[in-house]
N, C-alpha and C positions, 0 to 999 in steps of 0.2 A: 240483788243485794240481800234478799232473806234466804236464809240458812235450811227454810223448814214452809216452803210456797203450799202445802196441804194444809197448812195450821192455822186457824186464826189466832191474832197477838193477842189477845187474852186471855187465851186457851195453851199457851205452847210454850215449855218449859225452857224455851232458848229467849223470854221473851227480856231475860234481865239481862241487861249488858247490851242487849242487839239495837245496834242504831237505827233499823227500817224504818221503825214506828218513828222516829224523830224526825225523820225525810221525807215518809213517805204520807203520815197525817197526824203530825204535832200535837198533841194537846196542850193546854192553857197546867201550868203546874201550883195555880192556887186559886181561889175561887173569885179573882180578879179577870176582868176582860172576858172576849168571847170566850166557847169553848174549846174550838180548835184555830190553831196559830198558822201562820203563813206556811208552807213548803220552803223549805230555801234553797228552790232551784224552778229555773222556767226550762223546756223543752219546746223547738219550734221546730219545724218538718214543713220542706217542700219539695216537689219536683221539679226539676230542669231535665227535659229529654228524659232520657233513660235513667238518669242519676239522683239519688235521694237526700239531700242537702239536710242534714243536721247543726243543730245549733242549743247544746244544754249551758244554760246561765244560771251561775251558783254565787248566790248568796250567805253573807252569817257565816254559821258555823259550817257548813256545808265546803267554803274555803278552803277547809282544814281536811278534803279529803276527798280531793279530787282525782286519786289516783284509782280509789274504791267507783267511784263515777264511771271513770274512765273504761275501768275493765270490764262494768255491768254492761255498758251502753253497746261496745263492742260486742260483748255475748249475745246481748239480748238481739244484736243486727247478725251476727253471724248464727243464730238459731232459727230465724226465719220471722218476720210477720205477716201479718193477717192470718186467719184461717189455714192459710194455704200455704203458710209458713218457709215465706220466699225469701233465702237468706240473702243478705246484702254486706259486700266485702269491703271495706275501706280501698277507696281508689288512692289515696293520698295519704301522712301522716296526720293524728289529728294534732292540731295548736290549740294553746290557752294562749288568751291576751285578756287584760285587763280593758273593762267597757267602761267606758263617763256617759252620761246623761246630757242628755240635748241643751247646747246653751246658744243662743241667737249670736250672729254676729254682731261687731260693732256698728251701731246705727240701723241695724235693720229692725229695732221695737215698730219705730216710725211707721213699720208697713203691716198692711195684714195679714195673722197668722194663719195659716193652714194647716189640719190637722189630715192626716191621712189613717185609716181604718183597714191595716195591711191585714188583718184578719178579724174575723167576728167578734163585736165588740155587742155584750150583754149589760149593756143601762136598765135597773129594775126601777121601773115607778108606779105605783098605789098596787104592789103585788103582781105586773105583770110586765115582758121586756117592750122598752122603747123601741118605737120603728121608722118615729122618722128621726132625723138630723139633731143631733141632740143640742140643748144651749150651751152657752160656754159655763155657765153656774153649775150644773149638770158634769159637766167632763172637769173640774174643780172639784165637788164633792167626792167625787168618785175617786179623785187622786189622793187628796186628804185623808179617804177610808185607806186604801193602799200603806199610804206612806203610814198611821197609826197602825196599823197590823203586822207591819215590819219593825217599826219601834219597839211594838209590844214584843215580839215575835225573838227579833235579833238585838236590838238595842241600837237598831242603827235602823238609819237616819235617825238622829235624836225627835223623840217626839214634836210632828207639827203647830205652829201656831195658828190659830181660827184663821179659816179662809179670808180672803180679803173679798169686801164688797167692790165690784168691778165695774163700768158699765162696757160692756161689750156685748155686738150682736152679731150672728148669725147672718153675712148678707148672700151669701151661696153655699148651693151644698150640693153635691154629687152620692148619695148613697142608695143601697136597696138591700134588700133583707137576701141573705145565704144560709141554706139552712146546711148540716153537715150530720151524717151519721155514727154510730160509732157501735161497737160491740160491747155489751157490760159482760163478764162472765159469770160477776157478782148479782147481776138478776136477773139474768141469762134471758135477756134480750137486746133486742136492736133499738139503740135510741136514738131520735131525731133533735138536735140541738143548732141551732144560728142564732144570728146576731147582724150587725151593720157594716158593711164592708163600702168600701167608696171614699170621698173627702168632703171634708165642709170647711169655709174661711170665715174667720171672724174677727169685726173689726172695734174696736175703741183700745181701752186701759189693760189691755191684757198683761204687759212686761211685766206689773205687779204680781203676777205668778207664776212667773219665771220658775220659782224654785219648786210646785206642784208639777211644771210640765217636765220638770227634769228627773222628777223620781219616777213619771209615769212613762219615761218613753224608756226607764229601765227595768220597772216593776209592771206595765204593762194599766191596764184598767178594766174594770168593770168584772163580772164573772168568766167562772172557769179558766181564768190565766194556765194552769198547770197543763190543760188541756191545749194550750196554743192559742186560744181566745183573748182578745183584745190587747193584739200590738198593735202601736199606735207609734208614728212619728212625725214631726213635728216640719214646719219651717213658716219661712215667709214670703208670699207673694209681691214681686217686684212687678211694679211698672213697666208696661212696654215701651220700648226706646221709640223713642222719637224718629221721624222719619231722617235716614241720614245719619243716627248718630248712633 
């Protein structure tokens, strides 16, 4: 999507008018809130067999230009990636659909929630990442950052209300630390980054933040989101049926 990839946007005379910088690393435009504001878009990558499963989710003003999306994403897979710049052809047409946010069924608050940790999810506490099984206070604050940075960001979701005191605990957890590498060309090294992958349930007063676990299973949680870090989805653990029934 930039016009002038040798330049940096500070530096480069196409930088007024050019959207990059508003997609690609937002800045805050008064001396309110952080410095730099959400991206408004997530990108998620997987494999199945031979086949490389794309998934770009666009948020805000981002909406409004999907079509610019569309044709970078294409380029950027028909140019090749990695290193070794291995192009990859759309096997299928791509689709847009509209995504909602996780919402329980009827009656199922009653049981305990599961949270699944479908890729590296980075919780920082006292300046370094969490490793084991986070609390549910924890994966709440974390949503509550999220959903204010998209407030601030897009103006949407309208700014949240203080988290709610919950009591809920942690009574299983299945997770372990994945660590992932990546290329920076910007420091022109190899960097090592994970997080928590696995699931944990949690049982008490959760339903009361229903509407945090519904921005996070669309805005994702914790660090590096842009990077495909901390998707997260939701449900509830049901009772095993009774013998016979």
């Amino acid at each position: 999507m930039c016009t002038a990839p040798r330049r940096r946007c500070e530096t480069c005379r196409h930088a007024e008018g050019c959207s990059f910088p508003e997609y690609w690393q937002p800045t805050r435009e008064s001396s309110a809130g952080p410095l730099y504001r959400l991206p408004p878009w997530l990108l998620r990558v997987a494999w199945r067999a031979d086949e490389l499963l794309v998934t770009l989710r666009l948020f805000g003003p981002a909406m409004e230009d999907q079509a610019r999306f569309r044709i970078a994403l294409e380029s950027a897979l028909a140019r090749g990636l990695t290193p070794a710049r291995r192009p990859f052809l759309p096997s299928a047409p791509m689709t847009v659909a509209l995504v909602r946010g996780w919402s329980p069924a009827e009656g199922a608050t009653r049981h305990p929630l599961v949270v699944h940790f479908r890729s590296p999810l980075r919780l920082i506490r006292d300046g370094s990442p969490q490793h084991g099984a986070p609390d549910f206070a924890a994966l709440l604050r974390a949503a509550a950052r999220r959903w204010r940075l998209a407030a601030l960001s897009w103006g949407w979701p309208p700014p949240p209300p203080r988290p709610p005191e919950v009591r809920v605990e942690a009574f299983r957890s299945e997770v372990r630390w994945e660590d992932h590498t990546r290329r920076s060309a910007r420091q022109q090294a190899t960097l090592t980054l994970g997080g928590l992958v696995g699931w944990a349930s949690y049982e008490g007063e959760w339903a009361v933040a229903v509407d945090y676990l519904r921005v996070a299973s669309l805005l994702g949680l914790g660090k590096l989101t842009t990077h495909g870090f901390g998707q997260v989805e939701f449900g509830v653990e049901h009772p095993a049926p009774e013998a016979g029934g």
